[in-house]
N, C-alpha and C positions, 0 to 999 in steps of 0.2 A: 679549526686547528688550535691548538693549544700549546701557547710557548710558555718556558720555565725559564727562568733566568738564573744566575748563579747570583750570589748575595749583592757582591761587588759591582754586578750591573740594574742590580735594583732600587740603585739610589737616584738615581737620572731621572728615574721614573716617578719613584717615592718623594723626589723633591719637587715637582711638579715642572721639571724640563721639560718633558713630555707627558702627554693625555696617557699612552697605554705603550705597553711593547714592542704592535705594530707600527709605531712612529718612529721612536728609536729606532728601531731593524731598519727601515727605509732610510734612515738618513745615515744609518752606517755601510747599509748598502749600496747609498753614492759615492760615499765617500773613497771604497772597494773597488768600485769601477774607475773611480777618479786614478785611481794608483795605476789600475791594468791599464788606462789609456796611454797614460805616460810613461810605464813599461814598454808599452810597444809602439812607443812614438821614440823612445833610447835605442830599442832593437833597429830599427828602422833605418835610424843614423848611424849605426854599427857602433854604438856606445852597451858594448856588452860584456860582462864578468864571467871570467873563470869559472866551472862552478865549482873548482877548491875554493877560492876566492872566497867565492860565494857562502861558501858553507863554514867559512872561519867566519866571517864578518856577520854570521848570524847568530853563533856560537859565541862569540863575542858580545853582540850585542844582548843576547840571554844573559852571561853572567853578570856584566852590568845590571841588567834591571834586575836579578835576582839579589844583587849585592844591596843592592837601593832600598829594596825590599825590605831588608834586615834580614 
């Protein structure tokens, strides 16, 4: 299999955080699950968002890092 990264995540790599790609990918991929557990450990507890809410506070949080951005 043959992964391509975009510039921005080939520094990680380039700098010797990690061996190869498939190392990064794994430990972004725990990190992925770490989220969804806790996701559905909030759902669980009935700790859950509108999904207007929802979809402002992501829109929101986009223009933020876009602004950050420059």
């Amino acid at each position: 299999m043959t992964i391509q990264l975009r510039p921005k995540h080939q520094h990680p790599i380039q700098s010797g955080a990690f061996r190869d790609p498939k190392e990064m990918l794994a430990e972004q991929s725990e990190a992925v699950a770490a989220k969804i557990a806790t996701g559905f450990a909030q759902a669980e507890r009935g700790e859950l968002m509108d999904g207007e809410d929802a979809i402002k506070m992501m829109r929101q949080r986009r223009a933020e890092r876009l602004k950050a951005q420059g």
